[in-house]
N, C-alpha and C positions, 0 to 999 in steps of 0.2 A: 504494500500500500504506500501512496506516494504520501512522501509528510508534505501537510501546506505551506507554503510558503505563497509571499509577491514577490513578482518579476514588474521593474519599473520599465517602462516604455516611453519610447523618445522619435520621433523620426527627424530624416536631415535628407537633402538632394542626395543625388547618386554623384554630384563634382567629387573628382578623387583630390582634390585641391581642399575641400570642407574636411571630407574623408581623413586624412593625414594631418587634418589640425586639431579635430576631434580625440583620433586615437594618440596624437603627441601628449595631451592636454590630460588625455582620464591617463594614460600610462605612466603619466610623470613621477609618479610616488614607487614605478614600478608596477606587476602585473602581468598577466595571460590574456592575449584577446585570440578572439575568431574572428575575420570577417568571411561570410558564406556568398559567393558568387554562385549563379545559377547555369554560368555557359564555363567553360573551361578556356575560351580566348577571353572574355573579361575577369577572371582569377587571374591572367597572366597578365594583361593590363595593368589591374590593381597590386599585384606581387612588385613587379617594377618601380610601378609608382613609390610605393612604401620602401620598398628598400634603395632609392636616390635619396628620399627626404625624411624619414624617420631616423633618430639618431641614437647611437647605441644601444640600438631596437635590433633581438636578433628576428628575420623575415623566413618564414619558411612557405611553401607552398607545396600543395597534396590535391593533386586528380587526375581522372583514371588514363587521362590521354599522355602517358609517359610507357618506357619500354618497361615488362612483367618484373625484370630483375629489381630495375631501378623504385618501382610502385612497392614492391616487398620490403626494401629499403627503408624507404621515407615513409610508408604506415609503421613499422619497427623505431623510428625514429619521433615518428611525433606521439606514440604510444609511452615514450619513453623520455621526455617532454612534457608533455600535455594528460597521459595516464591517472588512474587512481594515484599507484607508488612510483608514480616518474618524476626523474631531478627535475624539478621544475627552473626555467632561467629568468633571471631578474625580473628582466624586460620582451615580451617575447609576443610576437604578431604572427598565427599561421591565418595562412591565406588557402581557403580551400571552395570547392563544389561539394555537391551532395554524397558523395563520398564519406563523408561524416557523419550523416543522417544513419549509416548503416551500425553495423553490430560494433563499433568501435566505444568502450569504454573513456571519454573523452571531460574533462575538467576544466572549462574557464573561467576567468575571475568576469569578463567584458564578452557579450556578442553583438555583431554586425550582421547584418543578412540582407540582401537585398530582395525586393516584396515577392512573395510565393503563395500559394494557398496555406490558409491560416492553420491548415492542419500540419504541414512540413515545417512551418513557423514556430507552432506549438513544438513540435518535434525538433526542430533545432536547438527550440529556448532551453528541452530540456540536459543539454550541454552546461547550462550554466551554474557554477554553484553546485556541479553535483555530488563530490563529497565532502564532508567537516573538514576546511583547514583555516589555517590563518590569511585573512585576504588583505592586501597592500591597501594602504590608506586611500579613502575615495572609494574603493570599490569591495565595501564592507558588503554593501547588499546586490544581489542580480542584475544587472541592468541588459536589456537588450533595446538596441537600435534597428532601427528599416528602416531601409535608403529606398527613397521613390519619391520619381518626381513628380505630387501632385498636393494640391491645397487640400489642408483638413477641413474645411469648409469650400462650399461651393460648386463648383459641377464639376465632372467625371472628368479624368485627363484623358487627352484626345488619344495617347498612348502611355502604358508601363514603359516601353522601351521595344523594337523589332526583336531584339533577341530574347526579351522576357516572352512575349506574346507569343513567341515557336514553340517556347519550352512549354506554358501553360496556358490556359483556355483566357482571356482576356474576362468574360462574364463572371469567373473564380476570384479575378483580381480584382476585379470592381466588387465582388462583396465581401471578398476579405480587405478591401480598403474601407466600406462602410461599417465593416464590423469592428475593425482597429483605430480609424481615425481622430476619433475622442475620446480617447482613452490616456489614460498616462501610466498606466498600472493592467495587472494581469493577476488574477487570484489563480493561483493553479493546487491541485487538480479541478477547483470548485469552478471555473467559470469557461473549462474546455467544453466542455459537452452545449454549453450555451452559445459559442461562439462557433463550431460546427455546424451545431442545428439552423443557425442563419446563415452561415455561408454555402450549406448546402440547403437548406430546407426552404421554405415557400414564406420566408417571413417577408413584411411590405418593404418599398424602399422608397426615400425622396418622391415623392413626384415634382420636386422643382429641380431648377437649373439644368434640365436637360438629361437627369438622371434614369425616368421612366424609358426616352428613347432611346439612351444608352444601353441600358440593361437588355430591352425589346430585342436590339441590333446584336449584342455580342450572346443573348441565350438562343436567338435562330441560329448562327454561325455557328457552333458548340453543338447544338442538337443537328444541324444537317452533318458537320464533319460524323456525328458518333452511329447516326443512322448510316452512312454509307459503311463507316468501317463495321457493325453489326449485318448488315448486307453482306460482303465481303465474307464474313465469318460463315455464312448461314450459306453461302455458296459449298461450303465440304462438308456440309450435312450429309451422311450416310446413310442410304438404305438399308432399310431392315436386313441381317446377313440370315442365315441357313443355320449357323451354328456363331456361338461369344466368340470359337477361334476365329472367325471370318472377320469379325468388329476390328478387333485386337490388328489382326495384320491389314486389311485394309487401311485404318486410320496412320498403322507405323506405316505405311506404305508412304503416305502422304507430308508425314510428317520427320521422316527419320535423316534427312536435309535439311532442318531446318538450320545449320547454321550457314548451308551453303550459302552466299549471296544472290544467285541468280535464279533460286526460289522463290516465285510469283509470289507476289504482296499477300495474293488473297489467300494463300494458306498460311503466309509467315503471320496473317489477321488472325489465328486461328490460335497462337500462342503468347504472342506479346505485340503490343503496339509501339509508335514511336519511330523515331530515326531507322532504318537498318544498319549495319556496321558490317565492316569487312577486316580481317585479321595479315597486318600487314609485318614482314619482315625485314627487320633493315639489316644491309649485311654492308659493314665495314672495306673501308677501303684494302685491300689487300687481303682478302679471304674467299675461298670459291669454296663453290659445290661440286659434294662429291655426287657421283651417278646415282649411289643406293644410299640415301641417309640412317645413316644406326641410330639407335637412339639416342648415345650422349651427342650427337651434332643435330636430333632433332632438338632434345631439352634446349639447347645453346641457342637452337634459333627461336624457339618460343620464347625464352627469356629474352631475345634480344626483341621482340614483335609485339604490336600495340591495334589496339581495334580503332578502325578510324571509322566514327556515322557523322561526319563534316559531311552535308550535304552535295554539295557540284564537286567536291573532292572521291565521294565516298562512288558516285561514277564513273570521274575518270580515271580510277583506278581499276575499277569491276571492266571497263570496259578496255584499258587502254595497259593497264600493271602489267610485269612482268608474270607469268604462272611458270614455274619450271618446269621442265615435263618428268625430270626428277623424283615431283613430288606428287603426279597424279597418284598415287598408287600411295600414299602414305595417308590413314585414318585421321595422321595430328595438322599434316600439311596440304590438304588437296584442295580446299580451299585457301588456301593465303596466297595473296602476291607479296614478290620480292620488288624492293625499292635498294638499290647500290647506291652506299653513299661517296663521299668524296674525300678529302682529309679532312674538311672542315665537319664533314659529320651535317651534310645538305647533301640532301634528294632534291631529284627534282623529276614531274611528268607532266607532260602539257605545258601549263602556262602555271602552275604550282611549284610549288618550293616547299622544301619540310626541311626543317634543321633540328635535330636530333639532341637535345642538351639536358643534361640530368637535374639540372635545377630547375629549369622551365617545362620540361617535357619533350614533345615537339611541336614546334610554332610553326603555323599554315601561315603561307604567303599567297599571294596571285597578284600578280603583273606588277609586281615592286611594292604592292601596302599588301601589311596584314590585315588578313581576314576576324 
């Protein structure tokens, strides 16, 4: 059973310019923050940002678009960090994605997040304060911040952000902004279930400032996208079989590729939704392949390989990546392409760029700016 506690609530713009005078400001006595990024290219945005102008602030950054060795690494590391029994550092900013929302045991004194459905939010916040210790002056009691640019009074923002709005349903964010916006405080466990049941449930909203037509526009949008992809799903409906064994193999028939890539949507509909992703290997300058991979050079390359669902990248690689013919025949390799990098530790295919770096990950480029 969760003990009660408040969680104070604050919001600020998404400027990483406020962002960095903020976290200077509450960190000065010392302390542990989070700030939770929602896309993996703006974690790496904001890791840079912070680590030019935050000062003897140590910066770390954690999400899942880095190679399997290095991602083992740096959860072992911020586990050991930021952990229940981890040496915690003075002064310390990790910069992550939802990656942290998962089964990670994780302790900060400060959270940042930028706006998400209040239930991921709830689930973030609960990172903070989560075991009995001694907390740096200032930040005796939980605080969590949400970065979003939009007035706590008045009418709807015209957008959360392009890369917020990919990630979640825009009609979510509009009532997880009505359910949060005049607030300053959060009774938890007592006021979760209250503030779910509005953001999902059929509670009223504004009808002024252009709220009613807001809401109108982004719950059709959300309900045509989820009816097509329930469409989609209802297309591998199965006829009745003869015998359970016929169910059983028919459906693995359909399904037993799903990690391939070039497994039609509408049955990839049929086990998870979302981006697809494609399992890419980067092999170092000066290393080749062998004819028949054994398994310690299959491990080596899976350790070195990272799943990329960057959308116009996650194509032209499916369509365009190297496939070795090596690897048709290999259970762990027959889907992945191979990407050769160069010394600098840069790929490149099309009109893409990837550079490969253990601190950032690997950063997507196209036609000289990042994506």
């Amino acid at each position: 059973m969760e003990e009660p506690r408040t969680v104070s609530l604050s919001f600020q713009s998404n400027d990483l310019d406020g962002l960095k005078h903020t976290l200077a400001a509450k960190l000065e006595q010392g302390g542990c923050a989070a700030v939770i990024c929602n896309t993996v290219d703006r974690s790496i945005e904001v890791f840079r940002r912070l680590c030019d102008n935050l000062q003897d602030t140590e910066c770390l950054l954690f999400h899942a678009r880095t190679l399997q060795m290095w991602r083992r690494e740096r959860e072992t590391q911020v586990l050991g960090k930021f952990g229940k029994d981890g040496t915690r550092p003075k002064r310390a900013v990790l910069v992550a994605t939802q990656v942290v929302e998962q089964s990670l045991d994780l302790d900060f004194d400060l959270m940042v997040s930028e706006i998400a459905p209040v239930d991921l939010l709830l689930q973030r916040s609960g990172r903070l304060h989560r075991h009995p210790r001694q907390r740096p002056e200032g930040l005796e009691t939980p605080e969590f911040i949400v970065l979003c640019d939009a007035e706590r009074g008045g009418p709807p923002p015209e957008t959360f952000g392009k890369n917020i709005e990919h990630v979640y349903d825009r009609y979510i964010l509009l009532r997880t902004w009505l359910a949060l916006r005049e607030r300053d405080q959060i009774e938890v466990p007592k006021e979760i279930e209250e503030l779910i049941e509005f953001v999902y449930g059929l509670d009223a909203a504004p009808e002024e400032d252009g709220w009613t037509e807001a809401l109108n526009d982004a719950k059709q949008k959300m309900d045509f996208e989820r009816s097509e992809s329930e469409k989609k799903a209802c297309r591998l409906l199965v006829s009745k079989p003869k015998a359970p064994a016929d169910l059983i193999e028919d459906f693995n028939d359909q399904l037993a590729d799903d990690d391939d890539p070039n497994v039609h949507k509408d049955v990839r509909a049929a086990t998870r939704e979302g981006d697809p992703s494609i399992t890419v290997a980067m092999l170092p300058e000066g290393e080749s392949l062998t004819t028949n991979p054994r398994i310690p050079e299959v491990r080596k390359l899976l350790d070195r390989s990272v799943k990329i669902s960057h959308r116009g990248l996650f194509h032209t690689i499916l369509e365009e990546g190297e496939q070795p013919k090596e690897w048709k025949e290999n259970a762990h390799l027959r889907y992945a392409r191979l990407l050769r990098l160069d010394s600098a530790n840069k790929g490149s295919i099309d009109s893409y760029s990837l550079h490969v770096d253990e601190a950032l990950g690997v950063v997507i480029t196209k036609g000289g700016g990042e994506e």
